[in-house]
C-alpha positions, 0 to 999 in steps of 0.5 A: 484468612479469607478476607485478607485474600481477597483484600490482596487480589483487590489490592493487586488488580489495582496496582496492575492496571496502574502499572499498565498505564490505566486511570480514572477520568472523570468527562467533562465537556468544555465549550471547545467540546473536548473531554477532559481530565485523567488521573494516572500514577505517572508523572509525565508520559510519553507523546501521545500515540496517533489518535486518543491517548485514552480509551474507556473501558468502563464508564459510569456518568461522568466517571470511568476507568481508561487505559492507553488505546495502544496498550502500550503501557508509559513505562515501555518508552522510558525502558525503550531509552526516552527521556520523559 
C-alpha cells in the first residue's frame, strides 16, 4: 500500500507540471549561440510571450526541467478563445 502511494504522488506531480506548461530541455549551444530543444506535452503553443518563453527551474549539465517565464500555463489561451 505504501509503495503504491508514493508511485501516485510521483505519477501525479508529473502530470501536474506537464499540465502547467513544463518540460525537459536538453541545452545545446548552436554557432548562432542559441540554446535549444524542449520537449513539452503540447503539440503546438501559443505566441511566445515578451522575453524567453522557458525558464529553467532545475538544470543539470546539458539537461533541466522548464516551465513557461510567465506561468501561464499553453492551455489558458486555447481556453481564453485562440486558435493554436
Amino acid at each position: 500500500m505504501f509503495i503504491e502511494r508514493i508511485i501516485q504522488i510521483v505519477v501525479f506531480g508529473f502530470v501536474f507540471f506537464m499540465v502547467a506548461g513544463g518540460g525537459f530541455a536538453k541545452r545545446e549551444v548552436v554557432p548562432e549561440g542559441v540554446l535549444t530543444t524542449i520537449l513539452t506535452l503540447y503539440k503546438t503553443l501559443p505566441p511566445a510571450p515578451a522575453g524567453p518563453s522557458y525558464c529553467s527551474i532545475v538544470a543539470v549539465g546539458d539537461y533541466g526541467l522548464v516551465l513557461p517565464c510567465d506561468f501561464k500555463p499553453p492551455f489558458l489561451g486555447w481556453l481564453e478563445g485562440g486558435k493554436y
